[in-house]
C-alpha positions in Angstrom: 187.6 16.3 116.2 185.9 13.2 118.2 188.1 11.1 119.3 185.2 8.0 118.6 186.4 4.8 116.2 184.3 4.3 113.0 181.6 1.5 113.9 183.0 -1.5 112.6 180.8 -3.1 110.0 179.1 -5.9 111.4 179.8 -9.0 108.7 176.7 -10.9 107.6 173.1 -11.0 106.2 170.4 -8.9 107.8 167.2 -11.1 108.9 165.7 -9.3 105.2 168.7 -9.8 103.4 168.5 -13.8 104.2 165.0 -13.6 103.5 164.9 -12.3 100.2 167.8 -14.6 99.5 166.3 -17.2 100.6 162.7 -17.0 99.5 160.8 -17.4 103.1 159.4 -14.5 104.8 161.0 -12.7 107.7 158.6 -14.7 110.8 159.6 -17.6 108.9 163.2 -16.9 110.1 161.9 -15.9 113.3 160.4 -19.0 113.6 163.3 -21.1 112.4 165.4 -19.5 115.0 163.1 -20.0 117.9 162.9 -23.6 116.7 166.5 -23.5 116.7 167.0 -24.6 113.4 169.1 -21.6 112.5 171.2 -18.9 114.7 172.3 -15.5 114.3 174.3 -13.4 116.2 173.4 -9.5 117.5 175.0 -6.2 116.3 175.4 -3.8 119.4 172.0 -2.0 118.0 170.5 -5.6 119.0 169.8 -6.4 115.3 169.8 -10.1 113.5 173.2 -11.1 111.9 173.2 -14.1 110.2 175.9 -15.8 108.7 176.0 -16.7 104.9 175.8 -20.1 105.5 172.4 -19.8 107.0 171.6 -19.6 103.4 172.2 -23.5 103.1 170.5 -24.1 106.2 167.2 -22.6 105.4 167.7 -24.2 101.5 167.7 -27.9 103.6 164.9 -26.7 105.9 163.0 -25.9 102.3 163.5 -29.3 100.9 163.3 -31.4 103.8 160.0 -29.5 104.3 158.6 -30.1 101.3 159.5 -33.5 101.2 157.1 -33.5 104.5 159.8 -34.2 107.3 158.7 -32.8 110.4 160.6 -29.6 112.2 161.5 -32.2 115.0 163.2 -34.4 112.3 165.0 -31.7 110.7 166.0 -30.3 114.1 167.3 -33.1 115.2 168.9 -34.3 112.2 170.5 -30.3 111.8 171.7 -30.9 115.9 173.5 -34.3 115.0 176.0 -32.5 112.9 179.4 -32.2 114.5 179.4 -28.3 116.2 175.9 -28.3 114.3 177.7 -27.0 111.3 175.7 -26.3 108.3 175.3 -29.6 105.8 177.9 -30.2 103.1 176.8 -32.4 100.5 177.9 -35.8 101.7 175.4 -34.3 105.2 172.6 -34.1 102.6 173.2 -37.5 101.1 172.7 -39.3 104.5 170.4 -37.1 105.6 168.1 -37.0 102.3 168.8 -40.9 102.0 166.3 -41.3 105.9 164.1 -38.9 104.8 163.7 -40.8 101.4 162.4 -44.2 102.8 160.3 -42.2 104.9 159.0 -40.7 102.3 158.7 -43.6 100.2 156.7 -45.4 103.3 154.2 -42.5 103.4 153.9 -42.4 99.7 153.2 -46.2 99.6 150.1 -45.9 102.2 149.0 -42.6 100.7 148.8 -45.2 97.5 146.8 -47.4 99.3 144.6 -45.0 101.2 143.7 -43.4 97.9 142.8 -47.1 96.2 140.9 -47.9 99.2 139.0 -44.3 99.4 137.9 -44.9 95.4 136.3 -47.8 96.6 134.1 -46.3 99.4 133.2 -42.9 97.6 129.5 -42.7 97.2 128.7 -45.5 99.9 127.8 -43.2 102.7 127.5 -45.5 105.4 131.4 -45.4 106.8 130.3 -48.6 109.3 130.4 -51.5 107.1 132.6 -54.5 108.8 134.7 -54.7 105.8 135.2 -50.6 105.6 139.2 -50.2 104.9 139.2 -46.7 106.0 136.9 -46.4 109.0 137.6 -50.3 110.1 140.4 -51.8 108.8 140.1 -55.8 109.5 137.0 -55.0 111.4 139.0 -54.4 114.4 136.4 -52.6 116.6 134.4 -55.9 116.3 136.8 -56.9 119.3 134.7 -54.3 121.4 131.3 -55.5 120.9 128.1 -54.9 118.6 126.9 -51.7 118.2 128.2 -48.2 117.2 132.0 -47.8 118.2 132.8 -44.4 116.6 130.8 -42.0 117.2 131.7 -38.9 116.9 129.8 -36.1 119.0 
């Protein structure tokens, strides 16, 4: 008879199991958790734990990505949480609520990039003084006649 105790199950979500829930891949956890955006702790075989609320971390992560926040936002946004516990809804409200207006800001001069480039399509010449996209205000005027941008 060994006189050995049962291994203790280890709680939590293997780095597959909080994959498949989660719908990213397994390097995109990796990732995540090098970034520090998520954490997991180690079983004494040295494999991923991850606590079920990891599941609501990577779900933010998702959105805020899609939305186009940048990692560093989210990072820093996920670090401002008191004992950077994972978001409860009133966390998303404020934090979606920043995110929104700068979304809404990029959406706006996507808007006006896009009326601007409707303009210019088929004009090939990209130089013009009055060119919105390649001189905006004719601002390299300031620097003299002549070619200012070019690109080599």
């Amino acid at each position: 008879m060994s006189s050995m105790k049962p291994a203790r199950p280890v709680r939590g979500l293997s780095v597959g199991e909080l994959a498949a829930r989660a719908g990213v891949s397994v390097s995109t956890l990796h990732f995540y958790e090098r970034k520090g955006l998520i954490a997991s702790s180690r079983t004494g075989g040295n494999q991923r734990r991850y606590g079920r609320d990891m599941l609501r971390r990577v779900a933010v992560i998702r959105v805020a990505q899609r939305a186009g926040v940048p990692l560093s936002e989210i990072a820093a946004a996920l670090d401002a949480l008191p004992a950077r516990r994972t978001p409860d809804a009133k966390d998303w409200a404020k934090l979606s609520a920043g995110w929104k207006a700068a979304l809404e800001a990029r959406i706006t001069a996507l808007t006006q990039l896009k009326d601007e480039l409707e303009g210019c399509i088929g004009c090939g010449c990209l130089s013009m003084t009055d060119c919105p996209l390649r001189n905006p205000g004719d601002t390299l005027s300031r620097e003299g006649p002549g070619a200012r941008l070019l690109e080599g």
